[in-house]
N, C-alpha and C positions, 0 to 999 in steps of 0.2 A: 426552375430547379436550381440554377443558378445562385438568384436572388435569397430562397429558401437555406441555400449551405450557407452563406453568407451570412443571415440573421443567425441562424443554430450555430455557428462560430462565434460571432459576436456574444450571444446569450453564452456560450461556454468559457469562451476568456473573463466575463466578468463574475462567473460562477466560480471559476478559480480562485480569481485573483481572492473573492471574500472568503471562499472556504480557508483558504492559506492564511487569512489572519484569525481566523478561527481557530483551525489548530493550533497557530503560533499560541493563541491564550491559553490552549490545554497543553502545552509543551511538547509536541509531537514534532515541532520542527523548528526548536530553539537555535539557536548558536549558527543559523543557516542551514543545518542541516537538514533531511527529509527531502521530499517531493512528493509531484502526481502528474497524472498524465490521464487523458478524456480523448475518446477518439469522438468524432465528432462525423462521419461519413464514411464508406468505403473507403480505405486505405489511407485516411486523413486522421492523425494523432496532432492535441496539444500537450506539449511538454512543459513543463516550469524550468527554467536555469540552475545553473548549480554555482556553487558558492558565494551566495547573495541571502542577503535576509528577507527570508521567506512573504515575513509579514506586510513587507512594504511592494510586494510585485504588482506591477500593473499588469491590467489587460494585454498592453501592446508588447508586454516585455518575454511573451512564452513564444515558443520556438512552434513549428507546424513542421510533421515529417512523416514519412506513410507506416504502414504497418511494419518496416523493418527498419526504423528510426531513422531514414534516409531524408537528407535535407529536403524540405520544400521550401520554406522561409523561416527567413530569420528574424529577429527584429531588428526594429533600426538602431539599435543600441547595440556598438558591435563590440562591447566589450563584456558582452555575455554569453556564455557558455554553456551550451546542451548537457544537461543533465550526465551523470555514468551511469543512473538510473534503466537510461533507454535501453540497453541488450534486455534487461530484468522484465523491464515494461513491455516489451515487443514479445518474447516469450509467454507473458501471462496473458497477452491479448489474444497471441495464438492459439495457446496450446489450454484458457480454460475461456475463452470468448466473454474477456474483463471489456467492460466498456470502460473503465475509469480505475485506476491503480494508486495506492497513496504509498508512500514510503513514510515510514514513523520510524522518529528516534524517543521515542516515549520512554522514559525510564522504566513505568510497569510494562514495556514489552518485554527488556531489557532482563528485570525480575525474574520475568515470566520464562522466558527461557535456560533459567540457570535452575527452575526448578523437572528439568527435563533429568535432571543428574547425572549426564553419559547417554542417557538413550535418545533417540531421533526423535523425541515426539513429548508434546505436551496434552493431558487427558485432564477435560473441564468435564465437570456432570453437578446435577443438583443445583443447578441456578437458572431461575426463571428467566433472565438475559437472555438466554441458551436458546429463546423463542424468537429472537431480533436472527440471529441467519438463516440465512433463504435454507427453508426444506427441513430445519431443527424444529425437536421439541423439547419441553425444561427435561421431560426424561433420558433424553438421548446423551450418552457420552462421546465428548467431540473431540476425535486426535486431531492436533495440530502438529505438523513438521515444525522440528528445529534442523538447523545447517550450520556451520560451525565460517566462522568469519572468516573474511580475505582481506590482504591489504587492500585490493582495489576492488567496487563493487564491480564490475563486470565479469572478476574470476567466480561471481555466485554462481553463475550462468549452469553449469556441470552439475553440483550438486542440486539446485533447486530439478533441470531436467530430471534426476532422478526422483527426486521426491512427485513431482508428477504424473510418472510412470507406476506409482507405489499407490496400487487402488484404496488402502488404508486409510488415504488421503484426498478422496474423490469429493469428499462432500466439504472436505479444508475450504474457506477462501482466506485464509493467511497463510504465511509461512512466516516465523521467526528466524531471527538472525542473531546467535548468541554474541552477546559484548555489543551487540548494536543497533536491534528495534527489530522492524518487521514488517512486510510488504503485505496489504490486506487490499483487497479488490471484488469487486460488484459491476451488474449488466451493466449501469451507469452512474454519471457522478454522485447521485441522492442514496444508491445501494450501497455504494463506497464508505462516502461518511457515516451510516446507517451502521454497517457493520464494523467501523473505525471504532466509532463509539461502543458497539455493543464486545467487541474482542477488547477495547481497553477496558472496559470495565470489568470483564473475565480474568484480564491477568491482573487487575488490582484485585477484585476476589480471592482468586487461588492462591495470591503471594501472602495476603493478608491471615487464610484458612491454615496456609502452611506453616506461616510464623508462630498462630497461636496454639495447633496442633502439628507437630513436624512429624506423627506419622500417620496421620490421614492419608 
């Protein structure tokens, strides 16, 4: 059993480290910004570091901490630092059973929230993309929460809890962050990017729908 979490660790730090120059190429976590986080066993989370350039993280360079981002190990690189990420990622592990969580600083996330105009929520419909989230179909109209930013991400913490609570939002696996991207999560790593991809290319859609029709 042992030997077994060992390999499925191994296989998920180096699943990170290439997803993370992946996005790095679609800009979801330029300038150092972003993250992600993969549980990997019962109460065992990988984390990525915070303020480091995303694209260059190795395997050995993410952090292990349990379900309530409590240290397990660190890396031997100790001038890096746990993610502010982790209250945000420990919450959507809990409370919607994320196996794997991305933080994007995506500019069309970014967009995509400013077309919310005051109201909590963004409303995609009419795009066959809309078949890529778990349990949609291109018919279905999909609210997406917006939260309104903090200086530090861990004050999301309160508002995101709410939006949780808000069944409106049950079938959500993003939440937007206005002025600053947006947290999108799946059972595991491959649902994650799965839907990374399929929510960025909705709010490049809509922003693009809006621009050319601004009252659609």
């Amino acid at each position: 059993m042992a030997a077994t979490l060992y390999g499925r660790e191994q296989i998920a730090r180096k699943t990170i480290a290439e997803l993370l120059r992946l996005f790095y190429e679609k800009g979801w976590v330029a300038g150092t910004g972003g993250g992600i986080c993969c549980s990997i066993g019962k109460d065992r989370v990988l984390m990525a570091p915070t303020g480091v350039h995303k694209e260059r993280i190795n395997p050995a360079d993410l952090f292990l901490v349990d379900a309530r981002a409590r240290l397990i190990q660190s890396p031997r690189n100790r001038s890096l630092r746990l993610t502010e990420c982790s209250a945000i990622f420990s919450l959507l592990i809990h409370r919607r059973q994320a196996g794997s969580v991305l933080h994007s600083h995506g500019l069309s996330a970014v967009l995509a929230a400013d077309l919310a105009a005051g109201k909590n929520r963004v409303t995609f419909r009419d795009l066959e993309m809309l078949k890529g989230i778990q349990g949609l179909s291109n018919s279905d109209r999909h609210a997406v929460p917006v939260v309104q930013n903090t200086a530090r991400e861990g004050q999301l913490v309160a508002q995101m809890e709410k939006v949780l609570d808000d069944p409106q939002f049950d079938r959500s696996f993003c939440i937007l962050v206005k002025d600053h991207g947006a947290y999108i999560w799946g059972k595991d790593l491959w649902e994650t990017k799965r839907h990374g991809e399929v929510y960025h290319f909705l709010f490049e859609a809509a922003s693009a729908r809006s621009a050319r029709n601004p009252g659609r």
